[in-house]
Steps between C-alpha positions, in 0.01 A plus 500: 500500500397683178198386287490469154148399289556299228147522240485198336220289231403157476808438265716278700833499248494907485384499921768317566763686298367813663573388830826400459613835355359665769662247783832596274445831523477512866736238584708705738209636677318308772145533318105322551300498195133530447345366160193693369260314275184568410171376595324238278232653211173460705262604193653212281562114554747271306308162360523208230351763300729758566436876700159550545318775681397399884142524429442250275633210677308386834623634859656156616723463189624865567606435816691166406663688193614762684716281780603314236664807352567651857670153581733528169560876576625392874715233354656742307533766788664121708799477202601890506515449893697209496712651239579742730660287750616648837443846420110572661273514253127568537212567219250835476180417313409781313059511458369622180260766476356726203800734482850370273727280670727809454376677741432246704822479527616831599219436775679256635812687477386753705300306736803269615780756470664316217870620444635239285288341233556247175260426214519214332353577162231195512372614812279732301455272223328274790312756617299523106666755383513540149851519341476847346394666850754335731773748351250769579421343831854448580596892453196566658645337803837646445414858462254551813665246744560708819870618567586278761504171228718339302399342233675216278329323185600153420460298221658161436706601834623779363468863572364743219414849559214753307553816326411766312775634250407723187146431523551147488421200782846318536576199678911514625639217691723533858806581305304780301496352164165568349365190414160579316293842357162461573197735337124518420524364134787229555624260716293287754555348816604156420781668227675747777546160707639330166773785454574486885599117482659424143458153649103452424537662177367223340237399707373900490462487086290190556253703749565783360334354181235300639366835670503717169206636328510211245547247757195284681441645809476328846160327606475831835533796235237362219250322723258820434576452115476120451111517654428768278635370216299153612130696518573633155523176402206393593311818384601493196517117464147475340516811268834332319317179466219680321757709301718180436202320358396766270845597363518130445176467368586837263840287377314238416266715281821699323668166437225393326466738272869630444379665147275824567117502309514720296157610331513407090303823384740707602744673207905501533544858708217343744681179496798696646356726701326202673842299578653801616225551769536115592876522508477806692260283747774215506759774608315619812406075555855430495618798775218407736632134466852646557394697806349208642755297450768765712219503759517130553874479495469765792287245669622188422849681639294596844375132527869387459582714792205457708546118446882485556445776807266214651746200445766664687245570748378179503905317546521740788199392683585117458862577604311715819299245564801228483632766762230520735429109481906499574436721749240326701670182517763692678223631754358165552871408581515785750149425631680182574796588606318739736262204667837345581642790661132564686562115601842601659385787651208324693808251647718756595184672654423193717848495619550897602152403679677218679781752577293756564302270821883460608565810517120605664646228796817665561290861473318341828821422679650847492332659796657325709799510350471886506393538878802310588723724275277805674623359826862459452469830366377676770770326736766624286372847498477456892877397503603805209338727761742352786800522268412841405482642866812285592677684179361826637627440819854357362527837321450742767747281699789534198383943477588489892806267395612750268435803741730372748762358234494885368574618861759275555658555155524887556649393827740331297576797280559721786747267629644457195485857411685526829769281412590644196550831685711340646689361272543879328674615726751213534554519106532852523859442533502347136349828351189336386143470666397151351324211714676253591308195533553120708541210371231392646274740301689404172437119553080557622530743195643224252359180676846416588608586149254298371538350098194648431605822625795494267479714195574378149621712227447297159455179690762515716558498851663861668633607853201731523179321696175736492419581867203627722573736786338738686212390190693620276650309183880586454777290330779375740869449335731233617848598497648195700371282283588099419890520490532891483638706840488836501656658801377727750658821383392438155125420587544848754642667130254401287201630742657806527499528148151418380411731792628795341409396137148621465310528114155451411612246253766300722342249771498626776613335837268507756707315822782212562571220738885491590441142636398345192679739285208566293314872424155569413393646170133612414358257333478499103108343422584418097844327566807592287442615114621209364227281657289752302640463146633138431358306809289209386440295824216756641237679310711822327429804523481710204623886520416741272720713254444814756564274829832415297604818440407607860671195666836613223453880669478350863806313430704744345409754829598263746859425304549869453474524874782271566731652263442828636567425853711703730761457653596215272272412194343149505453247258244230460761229363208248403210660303271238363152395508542338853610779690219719390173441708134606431306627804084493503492781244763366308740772576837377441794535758877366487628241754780308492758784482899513583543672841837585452643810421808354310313573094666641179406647208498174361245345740269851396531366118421128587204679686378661236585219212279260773195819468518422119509162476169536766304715297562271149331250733212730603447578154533165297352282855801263410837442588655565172472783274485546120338738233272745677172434277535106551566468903260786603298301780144491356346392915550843582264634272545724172832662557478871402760522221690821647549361856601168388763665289623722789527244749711294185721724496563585895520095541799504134639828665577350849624141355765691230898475603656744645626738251270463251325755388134623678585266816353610853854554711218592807150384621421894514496475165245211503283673781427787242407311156296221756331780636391644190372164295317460839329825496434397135342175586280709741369707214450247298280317751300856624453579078311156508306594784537151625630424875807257495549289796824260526262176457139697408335362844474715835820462707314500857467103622176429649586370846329199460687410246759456760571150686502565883782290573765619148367852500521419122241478225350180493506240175279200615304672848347267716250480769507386848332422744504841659363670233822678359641429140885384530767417203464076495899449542509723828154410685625142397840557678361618790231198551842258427686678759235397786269787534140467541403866521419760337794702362291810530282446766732233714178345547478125468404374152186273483654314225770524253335458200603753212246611205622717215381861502412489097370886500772628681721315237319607237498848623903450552569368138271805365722777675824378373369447161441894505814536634659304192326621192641820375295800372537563152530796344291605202 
């Protein structure tokens, strides 16, 4: 879970929109957030009076000031994490000290290993930060941040960005717009923020004015200069009476005598020279009076200011103090509210007490309770230790068991082996060296020829029934079958037949039974190809484009091998997906064939027209064909584009009329272009350097995979009594048909209670879902 720090003031409306643009940004990421806010001012206190220095205000108010503002700062910190909802959310306090809260910050940065960080522009206006440093402070931050940190800047819950362009500071939104030009000689903090949201335009002018130079300034920035302005005052308030009194007393003595003296002995020029020296004196009277009066307008103008400075101030303590008296009505409410709960607590106390004595009483009972368990313990480790040896002893008994059963069963060989000497050298008359087997090994083989036995080729039933003899699986074919008779010379003909028809792609016939008029075939473990392809009643099997075209190349060397038989060629006479069977490593081989020698030319081209229509269904995985680039089948994996095309055209090539032009007249023909788009698959597969396998799984069965009494692999194993994992229809089947022993063993069962073998059925269900997912090929 990554962590993202979110730096946040005391501003809940901007907090808040901080938070969610950061939750938004990080929506599809499974995040925790931690809020950094800084500590509370310890040097100053917040009263009726407004901030006041620490010092002068007694240590017990301090202390209540500060959790007052502590408990407003924590109710704060309580909204942003509830804001946050589900997403874990915790809160960093970050302590003051002398250094900037700039640094501090890239302290904390690289003391926690920050990586992803967001400033929310009032978290340094909380932290007293004047508004023309917190640009500096906030490039500061940006430009020595440690690599490892991403930093976003928020404002409003948007993102803005700082920069440097032509020697100017510019401010650009996240779409790169530039949004504001800041410099030394213009702009401030509060006008950036009124170009980055149009919206507040308005409400920016208005601060924007009241924080001019003309403007009055706030109460915190002229404290210094209203108390100095107030002890000139008072200096000076004594002097101005004085000099009030005399210039009034000095007005008084001009308005009495608004006419100058002037002396009676004097002659004309005197006269004039006299009233030019008096008006010269009223001149300089007059600018003094002048000078004065500026200087009073000056202070009469300060007064104004000092007295409308302290009438604001004075509104804002009364509406404080409405606050705090506000404010402690609410406490007394808590105080109450928290006697009640104290009152609740106590009776909840008193009753975990009660349950708490309850539980002490039980506490005194368990003892005994756990020497009797101690004791019924130790007797059932005393009877584990008798099962234990009596298991030992079972299974040395079942290792003899099996000794002996292995002696007797290569007894059993050898007399078998015997036989089928034997039996040689009586068929050597027939010119073929096959064993020919009882029918009482075909029926022990088949259980009788046993409906579970029978084999089912796209969910229905066949004359061939799967078979164990000598422990070996093989297939055994019916030939007198329901209403059908096939006489003896027949049966003699068709042995002698298969005997001499021999191909690594044709099934071969391993033995036959003249009494039943049945012959043995090796058994086929995948079942025909069209249980493969289009069955839907069992879990399918998906081959691969290469296992296609090597099943197509099987095919196609098997038919070839017919048609070029000697003394008489032979046909197949019925190629389709039925008569083409899949062995362990899916190796295909042809059964099924015509064992006459009584063919044509025209039952060559049906063979070959049947080869086409089998390789259009290899290639589209469906029973009908249309345009190559829509039927292609898309299971086997991507089709390389060149061997798809080739096989196209061997499957139109084979299905075309006779007489048209480029038509096969001869499956030599097909041998040699199937050999070569097979060596081309191979390439293609070896240039990938990837190894193909029919189904992508290993082809070797684990032999427990096996059920003792189907010799097949298991789909719901069970276990028995004995120890031994069977398939639930057969180990059922043989506990219906009166046995109580072991079929492995022949010991008797203790019970016949069944319990599913869930990791051997898992294990099961794992290898043939390797077996069924194709590799693909990139």
């Amino acid at each position: 879970m990554e962590k993202v720090y979110v730096a946040i003031g005391n501003d809940v409306q901007e907090g808040l929109a901080t938070l969610e643009w950061t939750l938004r940004k990080w929506s599809s990421v499974n995040i925790s957030i931690v809020i950094l806010h800084a500590d509370i001012n310890k040097d100053y206190v917040y009263t009726y009076y407004g901030k006041l220095p620490a010092t002068y205000v007694n240590d017990e108010s301090v202390d209540y000031l500060k959790k007052f503002e502590q408990g407003k700062v924590n109710k704060i910190l309580n909204q942003y994490i509830a804001f946050c909802g589900q997403v874990q959310t915790e809160t960093l306090n970050i302590a003051k000290y002398d250094e900037p809260i700039a640094k501090r910050i890239l302290q904390v940065i690289s003391g926690h290993r920050i990586c992803k960080l967001v400033i929310g522009i009032t978290f340094l206006k909380s932290s007293s930060m004047k508004c023309n440093n917190i640009f500096s402070g906030l490039k500061y931050i940006q430009r020595n941040k440690p690599y490892f940190c991403e930093l976003y800047l928020t404002s409003g819950g948007r993102l803005f960005y700082l920069k440097e362009r032509n020697n100017e500071e510019v401010i650009e939104d996240d779409q790169g717009d530039t949004v504001a030009k800041l410099n030394k000689k213009r702009g401030s903090f509060k006008g950036w923020i009124g170009k980055l949201f149009p919206e507040n335009a308005k409400n920016n002018q208005t601060a924007s004015s009241l924080t001019s130079p003309e403007s009055v300034p706030t109460w915190d920035k002229c404290t210094e200069e209203i108390q100095e302005y107030f002890n000139q005052l008072q200096d000076s308030y004594v002097d101005e009476e004085s000099e009030i009194v005399q210039v009034s007393s000095d007005g008084l003595e001009n308005s009495r005598s608004k006419e100058p003296d002037i002396p009676t002995d004097l002659n004309p020029i005197q006269k004039t020279e006299f009233l030019r020296i008096k008006v010269g004196e009223a001149r300089d009277t007059i600018h003094t009076y002048k000078r004065e009066a500026k200087e009073s307008a000056k202070r009469c103008s300060k007064a104004e200011w000092a007295i409308n400075l302290c009438t604001s101030r004075v509104s804002d303590l009364e509406t404080r103090l409405n606050e705090e008296t506000m404010k402690r009505r609410d406490f007394e409410n808590d105080l109450h509210t928290a006697k009640e709960e104290v009152t609740e607590n106590q009776i909840r106390l008193q009753q975990n007490k009660s349950k708490l004595n309850s539980t002490l009483e039980l506490l005194k009972e368990l003892p005994n309770k756990l020497k009797r368990v101690t004791l019924e313990k130790s007797q059932h480790e005393e009877q584990l230790k008798k099962m234990i040896h009596i298991r030992g002893t079972m299974i040395l008994e079942i290792e003899n068991l099996r000794k002996q059963k292995d002696v007797m069963q290569r007894r059993i060989e050898f007399c078998k082996d015997k036989d089928a000497i034997e039996t040689v050298k009586r068929l050597n008359d027939l010119s073929f060296s096959y064993k020919e087997f009882t029918a009482g090994e075909i029926r022990a083989g088949t259980e009788n020829f046993s409906d579970h036995c029978r084999i089912k080729c796209f969910g229905d039933y066949t004359s061939v029934y799967r078979a164990q003899i000598n422990h070996t699986t093989v297939a055994v074919k019916l030939y007198d079958f329901g209403t059908k008779q096939v006489p003896d010379g027949e049966f003699d003909n068709k042995v002698k037949i298969l005997s001499r028809v021999q191909h690594p792609h044709l099934v071969a016939m391993l033995g036959f039974c003249r009494e039943l008029k049945c012959i043995v075939f090796e058994y086929m473990h995948q079942s025909c190809l069209k249980n493969v392809l289009f069955s839907n009643t069992r879990k399918k099997q998906v081959l691969n484009w290469h296992a296609k075209v090597c099943v197509a190349a099987d095919v196609c060397s098997g038919l070839t091998y017919l048609h070029l038989a000697k003394p008489r060629l032979m046909v197949h006479g019925n190629l389709n997906l039925a008569n083409i069977l899949l062995d362990c490593n899916n190796v295909a081989k042809l059964h099924g064939f015509r064992l006459d020698m009584l063919n044509d030319e025209s039952d060559v081209r049906s063979d070959i027209r049947d080869f086409g229509s089998l390789v259009l269904q290899l290639l589209t995985g469906r029973n009908w064909c249309g345009p190559l680039d829509e039927v292609l089948d898309q299971r086997a994996g991507d089709w390389p584009l060149e061997v798809a095309i080739e096989i196209a055209r061997i499957g139109i090539r084979c299905s075309c009329r006779h007489g048209e032009d480029d038509v096969y007249t001869r499956m030599t023909m097909v041998m040699k272009d199937m050999e070569e788009v097979r060596k081309m698959a191979d390439d293609r597969v070896a240039d990938v350097g990837c190894l193909v396998n029919e189904f992508s799984a290993d082809l070797e069965i684990p032999s427990f995979f096996f059920c003792p009494i189907l010799q097949d692999v298991m789909k719901d194993p069970h276990i028995a009594s004995d120890g031994f994992s069977y398939e639930l229809s057969a180990i059922k089947q043989w506990l219906d048909m009166g046995n109580n022993t072991s079929p492995m063993t022949n010991l008797e069962l203790e019970h016949q209670w069944l319990t599913p073998n869930h990791t051997l059925r898992s294990l099961i269900q794992d290898w043939h879902k390797k077996r069924s997912i194709p590799i693909p090929l990139t």
